[in-house]
N, C-alpha and C positions, 0 to 999 in steps of 0.2 A: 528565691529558689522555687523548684516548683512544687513542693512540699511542704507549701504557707496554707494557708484556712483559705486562704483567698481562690486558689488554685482550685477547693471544693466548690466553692459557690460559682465560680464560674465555671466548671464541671457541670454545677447543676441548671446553672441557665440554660449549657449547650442541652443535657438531656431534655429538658422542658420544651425546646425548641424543635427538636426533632418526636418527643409527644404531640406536638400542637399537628404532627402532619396527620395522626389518626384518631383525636379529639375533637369532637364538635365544638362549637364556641357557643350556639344557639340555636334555637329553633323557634318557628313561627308555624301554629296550627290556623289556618284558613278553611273558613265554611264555607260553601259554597249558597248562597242568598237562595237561589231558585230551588234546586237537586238536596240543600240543606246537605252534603256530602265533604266529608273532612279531608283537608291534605297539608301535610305536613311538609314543609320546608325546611331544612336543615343548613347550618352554615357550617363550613370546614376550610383549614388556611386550604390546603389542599388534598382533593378527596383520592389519597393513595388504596381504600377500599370501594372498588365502584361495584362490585357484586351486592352491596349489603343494603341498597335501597331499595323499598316495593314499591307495587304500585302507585302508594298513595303520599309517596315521600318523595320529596322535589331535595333533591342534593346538590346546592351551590356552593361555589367558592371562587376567588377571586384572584387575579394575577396580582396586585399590589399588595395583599395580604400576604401573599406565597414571596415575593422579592423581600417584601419587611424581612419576614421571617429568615428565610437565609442569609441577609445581613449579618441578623442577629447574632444566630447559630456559625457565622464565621468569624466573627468579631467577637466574640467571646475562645473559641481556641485559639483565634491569633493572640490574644491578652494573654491566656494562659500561656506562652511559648513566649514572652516578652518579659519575663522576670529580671531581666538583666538590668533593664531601662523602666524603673518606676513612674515615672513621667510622662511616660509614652504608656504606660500603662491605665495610669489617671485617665488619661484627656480619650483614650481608647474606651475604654468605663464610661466615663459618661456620656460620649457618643452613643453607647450601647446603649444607654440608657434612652436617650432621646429615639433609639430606634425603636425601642420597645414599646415608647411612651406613643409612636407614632404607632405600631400596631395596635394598640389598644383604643386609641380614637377610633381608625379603620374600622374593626371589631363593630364596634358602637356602629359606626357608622352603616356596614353594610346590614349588620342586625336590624338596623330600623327602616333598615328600605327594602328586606325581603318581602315580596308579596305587598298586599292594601297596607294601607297607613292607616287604618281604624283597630289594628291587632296590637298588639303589644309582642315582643320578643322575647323569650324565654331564656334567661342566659347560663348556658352549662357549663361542662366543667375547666374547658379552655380559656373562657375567660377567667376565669378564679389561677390557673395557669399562669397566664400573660401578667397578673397582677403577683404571683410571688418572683415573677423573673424579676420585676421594679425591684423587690425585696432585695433577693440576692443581690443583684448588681448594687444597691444599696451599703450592701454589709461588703461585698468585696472591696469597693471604693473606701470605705472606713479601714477596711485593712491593709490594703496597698499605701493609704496614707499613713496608716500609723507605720508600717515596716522604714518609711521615710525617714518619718521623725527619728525613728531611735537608730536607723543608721546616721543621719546627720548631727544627731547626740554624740554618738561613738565617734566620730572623724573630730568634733570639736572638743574632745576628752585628748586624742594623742597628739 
């Protein structure tokens, strides 16, 4: 039903997904060698506020990041609206999973290739983000399987 725990967490994936459009995931401060003059590079799945960068701020983001993420964010309300079919709920979960899993390498990955490679990346609060969706989708998948078992209890009782 759609009134399970489960239905919360995957509730909360979806919010977190469409957080992630106006969350930075990271940022990388570059010095300039010569001018010694600092500029900030910022990552974003995608950057829905483009007013909010200065000067001195390079605001990237990336199409594969942006696709991850709306997988995500639709594969988790498709779950949610599929309560009928636990099953198709499972292999849907952990799908989600695998996509998330796949935006968080992304993440990594474009984090470490903003700007020189002698900088380290700074990682905010979008990734910490991407890493409670793993969570949730975690705990949802624990509960769509437990809702199984104890209907398949209940059918082998009558």
């Amino acid at each position: 039903m759609i009134q399970r725990i489960q239905t919360l967490f995957l509730t909360g994936v979806a919010l977190i997904s469409v957080a992630l459009f106006y969350v930075p995931l990271s940022e990388k401060i570059l010095i300039d060698p010569i001018s010694s003059a600092e500029s900030k590079q910022i990552l974003y799945v995608h950057n829905l506020l483009n007013d909010s960068a200065t000067a001195t701020e390079v605001v990237q983001s990336s199409i594969p990041l942006l696709i991850v993420n709306l997988l995500i964010l639709a594969a988790s309300v498709y779950i949610i609206f599929q309560y009928k079919n636990r099953m198709v709920q499972l292999k849907l979960c952990m799908l989600a999973g695998l996509f998330t899993m796949v935006l968080m390498i992304l993440s990594f990955y474009y984090s470490e290739e903003m700007g020189s490679s002698d900088t380290k990346a700074h990682y905010l609060a979008g990734i910490y983000l991407v890493a409670a969706q793993v969570f949730l989708l975690l705990a949802a998948r624990r509960a769509i399987r437990k809702d199984e078992m104890l209907v398949r209890s209940a059918d082998r009782i009558r």
